[in-house]
C-alpha positions as CSV (number, residue, x, y, z in Angstrom):
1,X,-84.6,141.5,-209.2
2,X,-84.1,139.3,-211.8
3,X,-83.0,136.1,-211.0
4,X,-80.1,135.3,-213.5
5,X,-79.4,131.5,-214.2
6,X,-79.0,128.9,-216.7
7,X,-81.8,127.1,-218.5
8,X,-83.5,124.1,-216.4
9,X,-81.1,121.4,-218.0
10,X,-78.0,123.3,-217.4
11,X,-77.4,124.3,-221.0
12,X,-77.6,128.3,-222.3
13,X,-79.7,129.3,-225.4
14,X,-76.7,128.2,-228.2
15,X,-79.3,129.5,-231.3
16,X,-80.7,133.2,-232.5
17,X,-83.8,131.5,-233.4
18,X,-86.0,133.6,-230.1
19,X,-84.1,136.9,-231.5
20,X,-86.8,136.6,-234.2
21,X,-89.3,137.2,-231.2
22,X,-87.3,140.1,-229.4
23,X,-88.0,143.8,-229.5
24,X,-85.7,145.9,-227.9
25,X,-87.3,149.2,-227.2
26,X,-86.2,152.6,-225.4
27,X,-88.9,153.8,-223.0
28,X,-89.3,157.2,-224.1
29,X,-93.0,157.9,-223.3
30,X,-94.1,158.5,-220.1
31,X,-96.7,155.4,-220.6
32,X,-93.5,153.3,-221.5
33,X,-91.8,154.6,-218.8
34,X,-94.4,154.0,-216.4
35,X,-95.1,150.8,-217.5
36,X,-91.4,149.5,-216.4
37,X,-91.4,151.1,-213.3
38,X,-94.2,148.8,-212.2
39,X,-92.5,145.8,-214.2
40,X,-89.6,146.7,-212.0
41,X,-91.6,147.2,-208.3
42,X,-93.6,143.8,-208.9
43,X,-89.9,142.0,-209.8
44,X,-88.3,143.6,-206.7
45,X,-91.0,142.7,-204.6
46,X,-91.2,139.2,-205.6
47,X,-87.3,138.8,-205.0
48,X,-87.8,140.5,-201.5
49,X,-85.7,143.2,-202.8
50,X,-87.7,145.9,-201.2
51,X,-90.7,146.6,-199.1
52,X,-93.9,146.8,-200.1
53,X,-95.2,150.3,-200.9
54,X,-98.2,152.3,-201.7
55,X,-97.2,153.5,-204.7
56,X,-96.3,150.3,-206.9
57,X,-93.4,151.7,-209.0
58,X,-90.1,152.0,-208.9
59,X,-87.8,154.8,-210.2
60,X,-84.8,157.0,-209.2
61,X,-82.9,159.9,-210.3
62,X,-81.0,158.0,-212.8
63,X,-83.9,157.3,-215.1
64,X,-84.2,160.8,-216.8
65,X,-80.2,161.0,-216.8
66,X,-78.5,161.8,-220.3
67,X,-76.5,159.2,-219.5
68,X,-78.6,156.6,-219.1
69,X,-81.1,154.6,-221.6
70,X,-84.0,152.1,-220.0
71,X,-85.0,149.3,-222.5
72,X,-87.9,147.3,-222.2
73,X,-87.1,144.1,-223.8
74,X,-90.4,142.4,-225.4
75,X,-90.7,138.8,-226.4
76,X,-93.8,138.1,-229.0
77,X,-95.2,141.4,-228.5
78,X,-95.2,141.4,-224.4
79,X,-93.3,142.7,-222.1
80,X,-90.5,140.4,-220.4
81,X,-88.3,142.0,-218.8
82,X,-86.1,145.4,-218.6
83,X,-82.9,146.3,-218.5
84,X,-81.4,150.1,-217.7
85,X,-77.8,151.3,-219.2
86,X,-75.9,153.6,-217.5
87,X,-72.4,155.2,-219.2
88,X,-69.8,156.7,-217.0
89,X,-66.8,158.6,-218.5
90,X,-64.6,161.2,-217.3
91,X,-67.3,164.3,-218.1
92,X,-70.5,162.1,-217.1
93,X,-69.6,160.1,-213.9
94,X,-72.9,160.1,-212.3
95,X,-73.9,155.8,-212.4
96,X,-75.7,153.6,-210.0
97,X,-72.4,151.5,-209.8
98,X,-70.0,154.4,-209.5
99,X,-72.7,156.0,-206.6
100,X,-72.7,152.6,-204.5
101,X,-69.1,151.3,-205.4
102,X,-67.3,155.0,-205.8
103,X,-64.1,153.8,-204.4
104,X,-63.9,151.2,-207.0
105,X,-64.5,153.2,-210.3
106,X,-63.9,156.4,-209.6
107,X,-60.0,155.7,-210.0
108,X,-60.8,154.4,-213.4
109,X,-62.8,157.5,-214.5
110,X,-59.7,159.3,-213.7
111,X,-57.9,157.4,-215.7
112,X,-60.1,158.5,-218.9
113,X,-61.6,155.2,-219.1
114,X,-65.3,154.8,-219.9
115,X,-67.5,152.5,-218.5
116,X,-70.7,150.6,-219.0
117,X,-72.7,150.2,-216.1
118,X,-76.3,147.6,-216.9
119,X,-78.3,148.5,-213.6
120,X,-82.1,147.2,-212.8
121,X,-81.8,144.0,-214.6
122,X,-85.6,142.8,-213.8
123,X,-88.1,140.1,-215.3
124,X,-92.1,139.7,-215.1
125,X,-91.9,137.5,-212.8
126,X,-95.1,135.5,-214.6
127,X,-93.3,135.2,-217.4
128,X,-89.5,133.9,-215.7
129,X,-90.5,130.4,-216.5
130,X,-91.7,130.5,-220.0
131,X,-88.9,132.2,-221.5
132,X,-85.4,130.5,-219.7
133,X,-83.3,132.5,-222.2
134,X,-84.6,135.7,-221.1
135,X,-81.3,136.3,-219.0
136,X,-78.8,136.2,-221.9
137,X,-81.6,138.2,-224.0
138,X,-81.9,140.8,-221.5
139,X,-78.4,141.4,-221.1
140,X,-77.0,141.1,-224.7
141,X,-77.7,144.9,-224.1
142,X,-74.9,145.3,-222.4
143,X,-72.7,143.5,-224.8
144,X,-74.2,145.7,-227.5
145,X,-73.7,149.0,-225.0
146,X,-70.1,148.5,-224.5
147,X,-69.3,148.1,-228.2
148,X,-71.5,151.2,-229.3
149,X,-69.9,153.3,-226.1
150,X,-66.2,151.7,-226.7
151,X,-66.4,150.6,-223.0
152,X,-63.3,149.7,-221.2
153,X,-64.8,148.2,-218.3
154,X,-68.7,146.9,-218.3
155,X,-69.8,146.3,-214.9
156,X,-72.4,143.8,-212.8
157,X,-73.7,145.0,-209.6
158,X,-75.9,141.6,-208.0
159,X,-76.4,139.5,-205.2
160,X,-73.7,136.9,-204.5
161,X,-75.8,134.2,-205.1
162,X,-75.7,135.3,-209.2
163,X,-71.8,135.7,-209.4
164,X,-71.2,132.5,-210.8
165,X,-73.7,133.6,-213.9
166,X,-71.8,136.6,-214.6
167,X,-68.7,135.1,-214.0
168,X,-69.3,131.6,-216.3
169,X,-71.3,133.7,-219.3
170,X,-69.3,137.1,-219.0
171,X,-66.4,136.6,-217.7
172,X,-67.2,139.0,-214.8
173,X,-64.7,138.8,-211.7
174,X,-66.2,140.2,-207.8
175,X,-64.5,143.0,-207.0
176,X,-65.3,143.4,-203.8
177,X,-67.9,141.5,-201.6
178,X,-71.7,142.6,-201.4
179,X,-72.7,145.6,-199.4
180,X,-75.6,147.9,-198.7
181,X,-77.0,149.4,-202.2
182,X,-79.7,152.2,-202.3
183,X,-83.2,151.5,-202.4
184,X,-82.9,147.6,-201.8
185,X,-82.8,145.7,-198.7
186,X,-80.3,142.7,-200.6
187,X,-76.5,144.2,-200.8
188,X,-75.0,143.5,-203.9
189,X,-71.2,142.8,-205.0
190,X,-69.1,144.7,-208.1
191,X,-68.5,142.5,-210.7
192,X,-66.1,144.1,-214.2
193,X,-64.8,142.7,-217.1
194,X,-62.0,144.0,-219.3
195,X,-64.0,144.4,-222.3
196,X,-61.5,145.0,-225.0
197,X,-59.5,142.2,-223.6
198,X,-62.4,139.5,-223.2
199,X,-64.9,140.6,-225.6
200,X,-64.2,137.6,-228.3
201,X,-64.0,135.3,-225.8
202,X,-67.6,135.7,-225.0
203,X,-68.5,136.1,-228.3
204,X,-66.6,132.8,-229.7
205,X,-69.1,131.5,-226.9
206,X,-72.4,133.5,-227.4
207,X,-71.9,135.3,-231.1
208,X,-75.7,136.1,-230.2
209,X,-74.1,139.1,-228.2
210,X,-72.6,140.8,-231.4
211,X,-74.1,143.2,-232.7
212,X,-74.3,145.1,-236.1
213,X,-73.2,149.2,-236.4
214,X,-76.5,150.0,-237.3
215,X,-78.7,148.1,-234.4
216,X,-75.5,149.6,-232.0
217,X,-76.9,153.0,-233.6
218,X,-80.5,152.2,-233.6
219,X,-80.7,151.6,-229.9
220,X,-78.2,154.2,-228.8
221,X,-77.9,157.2,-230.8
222,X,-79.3,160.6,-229.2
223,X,-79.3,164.1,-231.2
224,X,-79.3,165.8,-228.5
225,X,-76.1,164.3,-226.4
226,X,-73.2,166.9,-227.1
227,X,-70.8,164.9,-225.2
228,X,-68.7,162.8,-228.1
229,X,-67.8,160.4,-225.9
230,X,-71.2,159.0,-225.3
231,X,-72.8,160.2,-229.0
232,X,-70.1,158.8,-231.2
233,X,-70.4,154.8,-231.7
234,X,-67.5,152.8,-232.9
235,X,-67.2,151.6,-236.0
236,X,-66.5,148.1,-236.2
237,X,-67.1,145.3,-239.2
238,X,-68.8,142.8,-237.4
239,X,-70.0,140.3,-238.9
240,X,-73.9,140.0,-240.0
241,X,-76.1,139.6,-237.1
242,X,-79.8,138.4,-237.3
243,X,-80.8,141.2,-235.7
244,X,-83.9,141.3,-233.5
245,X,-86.6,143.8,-234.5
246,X,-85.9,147.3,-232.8
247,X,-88.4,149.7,-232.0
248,X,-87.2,152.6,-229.8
């Protein structure tokens, strides 16, 4: 697992300039595919996250959900890192988070509310040191997923050791304190934000994380998802974005 901190002198990434180098692309070939779930076994292994295996990848059931889009995220061409989104509403409950931390969430489903869930946040972990930034990179995702999706909640499950990340850049707050999570041997806390409420906030901070309508659309939009609540992006005026280069 990805390892989520600060740059080396304390400071984040305050300019878009690396956005120029970023491709944020939807594994939808089994090559692609395949290709993260070995990104993701040599990152959890080098984190001690799991046990070695014979088979050097890493995937669940989640991956060929509806509900749930893998990105690899590609600086200058090569792959960095990797980031999964998971949505859970009302009709589509079925997330890592809501698995592992049921009694938490599941009240808010039943409220109507939808939430974003960013699960399998990993990094090549030969390329951790040459790209700092690669954590606020990796999970701009989520900021963009939560405004496409109209989140209500958007969710951080990790190691207590990387609360204070989530909770200085995103505003996260722990939920509860780390337990047992499947398929790694590290338990992991619930962190949430109220997204509507805390969403400018972060951006007044980050305005990296914005995003426009049509990158929301680029990255998220799938024909073939009848379910409104997870086809039907919000329409918001942001304002311009220098917007990474998307292939998906």
């Amino acid at each position: 697992m990805m390892a989520a901190s600060d740059r080396p002198n304390g400071r984040p990434m305050q300019s878009t300039e690396l956005l120029d180098r970023v491709d944020y692309r939807l594994a939808e070939t089994e090559a692609d595919k395949e290709t993260i779930y070995q990104l993701r076994y040599r990152a959890y292994l080098h984190e001690g996250a799991i046990e070695p295996r014979p088979v050097h990848r890493l995937a669940d059931r989640f991956d060929e959900m509806p509900n749930s889009w893998t990105f690899g995220i590609y600086v200058d061409g090569e792959l960095a890192s990797s980031l999964r989104i998971s949505v859970a509403t009302p009709d589509s409950p079925d997330t890592p988070a809501v698995e592992a931390f049921g009694d938490l969430l599941r009240p808010e489903l039943d409220l109507g509310k939808t939430i974003v869930d960013p699960n399998r946040f990993v990094a090549d972990p030969l390329n951790r040191t040459k790209f700092p930034e690669l954590p606020y990179l990796t999970l701009r995702l989520a900021y963009v997923a939560c405004s496409y999706f109209n989140a209500d909640i958007g969710t951080a499950t990790v190691r207590a050791e990387h609360q204070a990340f989530y909770r200085r850049v995103f505003l996260h707050q722990p939920l509860c304190p780390p337990r047992p999570y499947p398929t790694l041997t590290k338990p992991l806390s619930l962190m949430a934000v109220n997204f509507p409420v805390m969403r400018e906030k972060v951006f007044a901070r980050y305005p990296y994380f914005q995003s426009t309508f049509f990158e929301r659309r680029m990255l998220f939009e799938r024909n073939l998802l009848a379910s409104p609540t997870l086809s039907g992006p919000e329409v918001v005026s942001d304002p311009m974005f220098p917007r990474a280069e998307i292939a998906s």
